[in-house]
C-alpha positions as CSV (number, residue, x, y, z in Angstrom):
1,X,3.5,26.7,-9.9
2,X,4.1,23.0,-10.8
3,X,7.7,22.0,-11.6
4,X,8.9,18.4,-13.0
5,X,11.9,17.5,-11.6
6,X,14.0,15.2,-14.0
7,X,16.2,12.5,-12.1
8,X,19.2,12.0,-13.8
9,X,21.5,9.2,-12.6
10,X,25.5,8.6,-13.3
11,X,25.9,4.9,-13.8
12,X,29.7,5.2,-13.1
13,X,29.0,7.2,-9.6
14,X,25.8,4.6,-8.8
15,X,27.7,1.6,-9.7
16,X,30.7,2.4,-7.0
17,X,28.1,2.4,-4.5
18,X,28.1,-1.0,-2.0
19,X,24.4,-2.5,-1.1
20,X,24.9,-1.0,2.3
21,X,25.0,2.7,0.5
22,X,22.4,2.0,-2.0
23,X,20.0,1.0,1.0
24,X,21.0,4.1,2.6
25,X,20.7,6.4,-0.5
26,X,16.7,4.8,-0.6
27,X,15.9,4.8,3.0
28,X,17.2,9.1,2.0
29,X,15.3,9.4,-0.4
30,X,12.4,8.2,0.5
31,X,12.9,10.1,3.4
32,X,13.2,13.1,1.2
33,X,9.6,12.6,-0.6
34,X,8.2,12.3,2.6
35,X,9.6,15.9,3.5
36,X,8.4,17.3,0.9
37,X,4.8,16.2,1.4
38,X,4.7,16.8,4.9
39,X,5.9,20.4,3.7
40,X,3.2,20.7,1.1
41,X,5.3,20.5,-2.5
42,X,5.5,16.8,-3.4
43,X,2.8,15.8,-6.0
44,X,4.2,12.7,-6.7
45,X,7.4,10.7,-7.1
46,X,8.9,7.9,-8.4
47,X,12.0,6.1,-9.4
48,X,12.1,3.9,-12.4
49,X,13.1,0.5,-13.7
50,X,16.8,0.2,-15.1
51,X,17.0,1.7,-18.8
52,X,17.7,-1.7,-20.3
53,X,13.7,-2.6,-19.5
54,X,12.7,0.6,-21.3
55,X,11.4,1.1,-24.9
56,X,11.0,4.0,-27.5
57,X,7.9,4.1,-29.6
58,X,7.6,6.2,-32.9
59,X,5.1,6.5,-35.5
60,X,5.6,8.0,-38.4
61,X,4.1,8.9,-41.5
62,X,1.5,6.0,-39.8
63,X,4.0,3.8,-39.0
64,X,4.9,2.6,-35.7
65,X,8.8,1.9,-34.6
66,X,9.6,0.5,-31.5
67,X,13.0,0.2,-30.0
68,X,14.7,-1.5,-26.7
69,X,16.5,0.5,-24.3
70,X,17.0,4.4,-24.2
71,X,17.2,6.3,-27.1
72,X,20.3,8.0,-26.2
73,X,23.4,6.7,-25.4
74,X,24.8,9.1,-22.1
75,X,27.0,8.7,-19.0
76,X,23.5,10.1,-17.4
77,X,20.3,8.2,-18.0
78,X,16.5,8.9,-16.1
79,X,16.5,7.6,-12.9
80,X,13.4,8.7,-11.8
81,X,11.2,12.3,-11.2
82,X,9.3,13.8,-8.9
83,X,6.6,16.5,-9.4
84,X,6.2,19.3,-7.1
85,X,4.8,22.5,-6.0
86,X,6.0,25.9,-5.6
87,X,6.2,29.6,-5.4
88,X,8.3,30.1,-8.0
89,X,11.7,29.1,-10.4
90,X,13.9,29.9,-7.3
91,X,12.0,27.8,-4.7
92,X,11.6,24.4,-7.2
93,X,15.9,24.5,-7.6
94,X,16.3,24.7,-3.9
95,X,13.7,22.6,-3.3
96,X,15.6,20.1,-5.9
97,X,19.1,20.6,-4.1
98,X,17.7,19.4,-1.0
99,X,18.1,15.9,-3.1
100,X,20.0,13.2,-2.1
101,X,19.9,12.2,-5.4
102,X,21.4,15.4,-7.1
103,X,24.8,14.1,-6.0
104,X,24.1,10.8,-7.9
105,X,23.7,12.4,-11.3
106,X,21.5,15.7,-12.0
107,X,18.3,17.0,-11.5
108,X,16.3,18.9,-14.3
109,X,13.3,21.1,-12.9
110,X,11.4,21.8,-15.6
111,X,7.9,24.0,-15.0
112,X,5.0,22.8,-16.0
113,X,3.2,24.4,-19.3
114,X,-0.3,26.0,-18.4
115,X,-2.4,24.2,-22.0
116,X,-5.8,25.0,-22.6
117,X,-7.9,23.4,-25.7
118,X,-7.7,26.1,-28.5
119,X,-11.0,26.1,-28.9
120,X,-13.2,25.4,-25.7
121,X,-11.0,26.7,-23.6
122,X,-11.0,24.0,-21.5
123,X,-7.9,23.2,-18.9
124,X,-6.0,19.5,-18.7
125,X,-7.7,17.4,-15.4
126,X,-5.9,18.3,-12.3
127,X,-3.2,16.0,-11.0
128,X,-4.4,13.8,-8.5
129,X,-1.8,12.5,-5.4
């Protein structure tokens, strides 16, 4: 089964960190995605930029709204993901406890909906590493 795991960061708990920890908690991290490769679950993963660089794009009834920044105002904002691979429910949440990053914030391990067209049949492309 493939699980999305939702990195959510704590601004307040990041923002006590010195440089010296923050190149730590990357060098760990990175670290941890390599783990999880060599052990046969990571898919792919990846940080992202600072919510203040993000936008939220809308359309309705045709038209199109665009907004700066998060749409949500939360102690927690998305820090990143990573996408993995695994047996089962169980395996993903230990899999995303292993996570440096879970003591930053949260982690949200979503699985992965199985969609085919409704009327070929056909299944979504594969995810490529």
């Amino acid at each position: 089964m493939k699980f999305a795991c939702l990195v959510y960061v704590d601004g307040q708990i990041i923002g006590r960190q010195s440089p010296e920890q923050l190149r730590a908690l990357t060098d760990k991290s990175v670290e941890y995605d390599w783990d999880l490769r060599r052990r046969g679950h990571l898919i792919l993963a990846q940080p992202l930029a600072a919510p203040e660089t993000a936008m939220t794009i809308r359309v309705r009834n045709g038209a199109l709204s665009i907004s700066d920044g998060p749409f949500a105002d939360t102690k927690e904002v998305l820090g990143g993901f990573f996408l993995i691979e695994a047996r089962d429910i169980a395996e993903a949440k230990a899999l995303a406890a292993e996570s440096c990053m879970a003591e930053m914030g949260a982690i949200e391990v979503r699985p992965f909906l199985e969609q085919t067209h409704s009327e070929t049949g056909a299944h979504r492309p594969p995810l490529t590493a």
